[in-house]
C-alpha positions as CSV (number, residue, x, y, z in Angstrom):
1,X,17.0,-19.0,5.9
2,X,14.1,-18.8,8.0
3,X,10.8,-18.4,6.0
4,X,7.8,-15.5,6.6
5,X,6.1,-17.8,9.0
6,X,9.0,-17.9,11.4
7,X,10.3,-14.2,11.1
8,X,11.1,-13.1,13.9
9,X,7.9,-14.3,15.7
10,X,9.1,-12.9,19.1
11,X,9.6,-9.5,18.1
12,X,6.2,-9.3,16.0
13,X,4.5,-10.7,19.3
14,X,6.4,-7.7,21.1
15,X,5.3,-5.1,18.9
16,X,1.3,-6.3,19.4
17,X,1.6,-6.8,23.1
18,X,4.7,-5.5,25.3
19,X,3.8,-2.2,25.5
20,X,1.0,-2.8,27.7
21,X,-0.6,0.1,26.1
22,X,-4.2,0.1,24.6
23,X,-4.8,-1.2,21.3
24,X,-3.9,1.2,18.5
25,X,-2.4,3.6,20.6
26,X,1.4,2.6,20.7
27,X,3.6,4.8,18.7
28,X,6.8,4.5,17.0
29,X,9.5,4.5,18.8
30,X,11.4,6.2,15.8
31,X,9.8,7.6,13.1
32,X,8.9,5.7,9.4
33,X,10.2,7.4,6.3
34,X,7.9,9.4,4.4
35,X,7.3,10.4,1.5
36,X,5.7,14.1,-0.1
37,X,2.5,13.9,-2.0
38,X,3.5,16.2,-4.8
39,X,-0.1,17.6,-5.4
40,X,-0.6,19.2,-2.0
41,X,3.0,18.8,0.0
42,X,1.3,16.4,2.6
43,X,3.7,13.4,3.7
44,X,2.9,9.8,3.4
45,X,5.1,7.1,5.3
46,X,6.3,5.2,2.9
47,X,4.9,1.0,3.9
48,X,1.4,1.4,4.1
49,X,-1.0,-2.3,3.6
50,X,-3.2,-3.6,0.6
51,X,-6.1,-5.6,1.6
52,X,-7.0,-7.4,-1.9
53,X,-7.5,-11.1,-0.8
54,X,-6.1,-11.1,2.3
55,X,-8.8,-9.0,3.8
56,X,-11.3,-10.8,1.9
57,X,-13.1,-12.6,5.5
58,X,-16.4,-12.5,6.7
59,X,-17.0,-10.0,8.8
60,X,-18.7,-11.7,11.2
61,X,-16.2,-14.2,11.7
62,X,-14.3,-13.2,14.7
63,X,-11.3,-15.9,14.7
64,X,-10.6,-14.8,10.8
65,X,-10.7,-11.4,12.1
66,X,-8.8,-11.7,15.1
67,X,-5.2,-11.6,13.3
68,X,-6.2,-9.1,10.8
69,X,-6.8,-6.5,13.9
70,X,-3.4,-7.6,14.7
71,X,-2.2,-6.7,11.4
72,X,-3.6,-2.9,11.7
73,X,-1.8,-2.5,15.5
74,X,1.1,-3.7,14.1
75,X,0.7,-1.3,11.0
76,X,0.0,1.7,13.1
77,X,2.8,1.0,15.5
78,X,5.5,0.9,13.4
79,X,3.9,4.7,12.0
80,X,1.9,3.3,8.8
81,X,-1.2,5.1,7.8
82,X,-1.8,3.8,4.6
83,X,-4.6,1.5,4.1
84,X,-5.9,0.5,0.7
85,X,-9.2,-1.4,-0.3
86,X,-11.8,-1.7,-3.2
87,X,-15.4,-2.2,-3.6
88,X,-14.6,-5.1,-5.6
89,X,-11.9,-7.0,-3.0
90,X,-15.3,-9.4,-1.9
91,X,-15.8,-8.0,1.7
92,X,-12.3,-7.0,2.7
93,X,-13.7,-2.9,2.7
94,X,-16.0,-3.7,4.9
95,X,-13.9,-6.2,7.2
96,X,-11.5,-3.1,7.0
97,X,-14.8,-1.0,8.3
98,X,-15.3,-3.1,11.0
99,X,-12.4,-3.1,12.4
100,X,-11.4,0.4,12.1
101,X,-15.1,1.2,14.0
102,X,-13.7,-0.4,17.3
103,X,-11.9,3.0,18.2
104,X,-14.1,5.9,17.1
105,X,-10.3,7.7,17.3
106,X,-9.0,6.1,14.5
107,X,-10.3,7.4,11.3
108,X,-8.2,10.5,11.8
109,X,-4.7,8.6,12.2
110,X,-5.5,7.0,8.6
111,X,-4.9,7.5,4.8
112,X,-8.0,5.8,3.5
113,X,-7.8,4.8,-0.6
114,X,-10.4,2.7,-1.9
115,X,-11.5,2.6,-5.7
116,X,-14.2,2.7,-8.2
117,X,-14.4,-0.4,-10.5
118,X,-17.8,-0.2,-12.5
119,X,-19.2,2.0,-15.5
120,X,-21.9,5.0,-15.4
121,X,-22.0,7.6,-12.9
122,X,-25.0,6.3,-11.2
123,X,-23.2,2.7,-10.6
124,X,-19.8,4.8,-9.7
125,X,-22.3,6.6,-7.2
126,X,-23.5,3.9,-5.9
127,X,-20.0,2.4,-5.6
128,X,-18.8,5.6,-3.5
129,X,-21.9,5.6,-1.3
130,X,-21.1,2.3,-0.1
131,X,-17.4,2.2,0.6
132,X,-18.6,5.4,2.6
133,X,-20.6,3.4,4.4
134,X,-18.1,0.5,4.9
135,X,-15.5,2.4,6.1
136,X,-17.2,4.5,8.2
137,X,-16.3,7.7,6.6
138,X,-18.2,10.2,5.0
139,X,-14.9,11.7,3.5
140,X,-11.9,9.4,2.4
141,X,-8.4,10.2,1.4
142,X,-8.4,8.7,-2.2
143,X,-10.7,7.4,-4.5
144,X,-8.6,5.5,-7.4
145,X,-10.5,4.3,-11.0
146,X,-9.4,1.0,-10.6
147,X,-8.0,-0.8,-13.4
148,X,-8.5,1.5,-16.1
149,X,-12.5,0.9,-16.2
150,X,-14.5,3.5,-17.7
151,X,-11.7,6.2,-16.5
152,X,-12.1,9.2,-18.8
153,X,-16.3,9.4,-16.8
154,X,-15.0,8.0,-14.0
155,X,-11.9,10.5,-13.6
156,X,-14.9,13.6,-14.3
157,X,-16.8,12.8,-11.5
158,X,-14.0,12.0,-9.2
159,X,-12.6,15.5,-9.7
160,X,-16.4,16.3,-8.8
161,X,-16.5,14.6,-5.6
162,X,-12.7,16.5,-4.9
163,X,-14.3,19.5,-5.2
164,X,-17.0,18.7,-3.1
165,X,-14.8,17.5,-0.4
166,X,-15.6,13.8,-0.5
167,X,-12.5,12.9,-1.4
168,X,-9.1,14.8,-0.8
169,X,-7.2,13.3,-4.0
170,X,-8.0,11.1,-6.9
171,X,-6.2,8.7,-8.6
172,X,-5.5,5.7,-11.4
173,X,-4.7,2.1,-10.9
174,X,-3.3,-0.8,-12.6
175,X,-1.9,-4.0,-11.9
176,X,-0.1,-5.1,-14.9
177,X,2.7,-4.0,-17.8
178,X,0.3,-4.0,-20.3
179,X,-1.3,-1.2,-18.8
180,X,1.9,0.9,-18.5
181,X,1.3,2.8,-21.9
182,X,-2.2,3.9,-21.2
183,X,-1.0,5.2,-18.0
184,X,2.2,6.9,-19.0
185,X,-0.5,8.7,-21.5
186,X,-3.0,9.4,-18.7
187,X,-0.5,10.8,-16.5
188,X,0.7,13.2,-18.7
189,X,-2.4,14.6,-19.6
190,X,-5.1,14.1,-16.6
191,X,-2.2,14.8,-14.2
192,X,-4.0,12.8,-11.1
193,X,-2.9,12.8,-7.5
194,X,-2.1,9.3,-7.4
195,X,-1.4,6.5,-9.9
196,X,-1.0,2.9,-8.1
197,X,0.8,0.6,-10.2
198,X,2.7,-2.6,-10.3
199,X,6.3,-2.8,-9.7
200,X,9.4,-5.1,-8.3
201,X,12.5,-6.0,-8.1
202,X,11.5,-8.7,-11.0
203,X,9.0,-6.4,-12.5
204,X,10.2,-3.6,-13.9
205,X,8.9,-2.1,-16.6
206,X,7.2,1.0,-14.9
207,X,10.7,2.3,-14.6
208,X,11.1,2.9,-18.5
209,X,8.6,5.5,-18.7
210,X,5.7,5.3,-16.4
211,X,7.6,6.5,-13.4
212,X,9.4,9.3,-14.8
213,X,6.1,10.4,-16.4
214,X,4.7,10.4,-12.5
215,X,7.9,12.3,-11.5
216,X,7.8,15.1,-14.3
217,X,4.0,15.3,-14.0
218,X,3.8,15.6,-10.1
219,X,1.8,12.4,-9.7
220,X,2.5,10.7,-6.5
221,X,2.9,6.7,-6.7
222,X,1.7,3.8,-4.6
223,X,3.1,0.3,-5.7
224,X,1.4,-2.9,-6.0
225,X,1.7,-6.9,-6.1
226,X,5.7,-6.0,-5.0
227,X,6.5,-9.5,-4.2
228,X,4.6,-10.4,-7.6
229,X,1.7,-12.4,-5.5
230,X,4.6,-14.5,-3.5
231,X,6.9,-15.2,-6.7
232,X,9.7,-13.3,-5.3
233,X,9.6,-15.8,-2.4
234,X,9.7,-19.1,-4.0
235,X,12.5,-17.6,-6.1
236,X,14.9,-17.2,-3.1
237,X,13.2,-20.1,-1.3
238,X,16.6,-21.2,0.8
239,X,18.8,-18.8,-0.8
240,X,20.5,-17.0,2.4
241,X,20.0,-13.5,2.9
242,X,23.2,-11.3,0.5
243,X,25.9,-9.5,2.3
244,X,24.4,-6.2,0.9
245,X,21.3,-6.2,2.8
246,X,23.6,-5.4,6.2
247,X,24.6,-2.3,4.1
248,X,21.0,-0.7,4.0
249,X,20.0,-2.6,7.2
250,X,18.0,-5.8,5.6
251,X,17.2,-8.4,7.8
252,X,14.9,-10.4,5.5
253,X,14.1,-10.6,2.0
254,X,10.9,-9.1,2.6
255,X,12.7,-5.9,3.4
256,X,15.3,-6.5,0.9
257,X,12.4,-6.1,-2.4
258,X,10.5,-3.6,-0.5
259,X,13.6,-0.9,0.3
260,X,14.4,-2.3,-4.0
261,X,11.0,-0.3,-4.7
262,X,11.2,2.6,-1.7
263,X,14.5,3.3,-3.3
264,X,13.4,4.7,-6.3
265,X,12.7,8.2,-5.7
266,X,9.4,8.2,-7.7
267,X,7.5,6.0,-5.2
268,X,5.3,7.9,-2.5
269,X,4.8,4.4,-1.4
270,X,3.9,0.2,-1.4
271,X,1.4,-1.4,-0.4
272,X,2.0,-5.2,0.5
273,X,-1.1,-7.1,1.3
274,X,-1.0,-9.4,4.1
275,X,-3.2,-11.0,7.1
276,X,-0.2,-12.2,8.8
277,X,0.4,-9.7,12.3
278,X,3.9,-11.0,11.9
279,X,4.4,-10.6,7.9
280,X,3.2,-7.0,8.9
281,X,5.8,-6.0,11.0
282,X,8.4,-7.3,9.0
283,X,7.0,-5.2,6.2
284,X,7.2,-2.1,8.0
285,X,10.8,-2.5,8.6
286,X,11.5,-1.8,5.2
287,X,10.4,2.0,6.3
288,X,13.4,2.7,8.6
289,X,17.2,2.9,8.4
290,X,19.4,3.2,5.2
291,X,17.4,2.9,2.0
292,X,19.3,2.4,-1.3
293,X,20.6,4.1,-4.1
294,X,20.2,3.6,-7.8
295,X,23.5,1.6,-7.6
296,X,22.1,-0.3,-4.7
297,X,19.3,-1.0,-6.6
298,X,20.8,-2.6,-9.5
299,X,22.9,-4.5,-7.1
300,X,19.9,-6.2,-5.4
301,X,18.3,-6.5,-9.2
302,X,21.1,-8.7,-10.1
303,X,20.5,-11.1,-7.4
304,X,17.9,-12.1,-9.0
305,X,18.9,-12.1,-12.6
């Protein structure tokens, strides 16, 4: 089975450069499945990019920079919008900044999230001011309480900045099961835009209650660590690709545990972290043709049983 590295190299390398257009400009050439965001009817396509670690460059450093550009074209062909980043992911918010700033047209094709990770509401502030900054953006799509720090403050003065138009939607974030209680609570009551949570095809606890909480509660949901920080991988590390995966049009296991989580028809959608252009476009794969249903989805659980 050929390996991440090697997918389909040609066709990644296609995607970045044979349309001969300008970067960032090429389009789909069909469209990615979205998603609704419950709170306000918006659509979200449905493979968007995390920057945790992967992102995490200096942003001087053009030749560590160079493939992560490559990364966003390939993300924004293939009809992704989603890009999320933190304070508190070393320098990847601003290495996402920096390279968002080369087309002054690009802010407005983009679903920014980023996240406050401190206590107080003058640190919080401070926190805000500068992922403004970074990005390049005086108003961004979502700010998230990341990790469940300080969120009954932290949640106040985000429905503050909503109201003041710094932020069109707030939201929660975790990135472990041990969390999932808590935020099944804090759904129910705060009701937030978003909740960003972990999930996959060998993680799946969110399913028990967290995720029907998001569903009855209209709480849209972005997933995290969906290959559980490369696990997933090494699990099928020379197992070939299942018969199934022709039935829902899986060429890779990448696509394979993403369409697992797309499936489930509480996600809004996933955000796989990579810095690989051609990891990228294999990701966004997962966004077109036949996606799977619950049976499906048990079906590709028990491969990996």
């Amino acid at each position: 089975m050929p390996d991440r590295r090697r997918f389909l190299q040609t066709a990644a390398s296609a995607a970045l450069l044979g349309s001969g257009l300008p970067a960032w400009s090429a389009a789909p050439a069909t469209s990615m499945l979205t998603r609704s965001i419950p709170s306000s009817g918006a659509t979200l396509p449905v493979i968007g990019l995390g920057t945790a670690d992967t992102f995490n460059v200096p942003p001087g450093d053009a030749a560590a920079m160079a493939p992560l550009a490559q990364v966003l074209q390939t993300l924004m062909q293939a009809g992704g919008t989603l890009i999320d980043t933190a304070p508190s992911y070393g320098d990847a918010e601003a290495v996402t900044g920096a390279l968002l700033a080369r087309d002054p047209g690009l802010r407005a094709r983009l679903f920014l999230a980023t996240k406050i990770s401190t206590r107080g509401h003058e640190s919080a502030m401070r926190q805000v001011r500068q992922s403004q900054k970074d990005l390049g953006s005086d108003k961004l799509d979502l700010i998230q309480v990341h990790n469940l720090i300080d969120t009954r403050n932290q949640l106040a003065l985000l429905r503050e900045l909503k109201q003041q138009g710094v932020t069109r939607y707030i939201g929660i974030t975790h990135y472990t099961d041990h969390a999932h209680d808590e935020l099944t609570e804090l759904v129910e009551r705060e009701k937030p835009d978003f909740l960003q949570v972990n999930m996959s095809v060998g993680a799946r606890n969110a399913e028990k209650r967290l995720l029907p909480a998001c569903q009855a509660n209209g709480v849209a949901v972005l997933i995290n660590r969906p290959f559980q920080d490369g696990a997933l991988f090494r699990q099928v590390k020379g197992v070939p690709l299942p018969a199934l995966a022709a039935d829902i049009d899986c060429t890779s296991w990448a696509q394979l545990f993403l369409k697992f989580i797309v499936g489930h028809p509480a996600v809004t959608a996933v955000i796989p972290a990579t810095s690989k252009p051609a990891n990228m476009a294999d990701n966004a794969r997962a966004g077109f043709g036949r996606q799977p249903d619950a049976a499906m989805r048990e079906r590709i659980a028990a491969l990996l049983a």
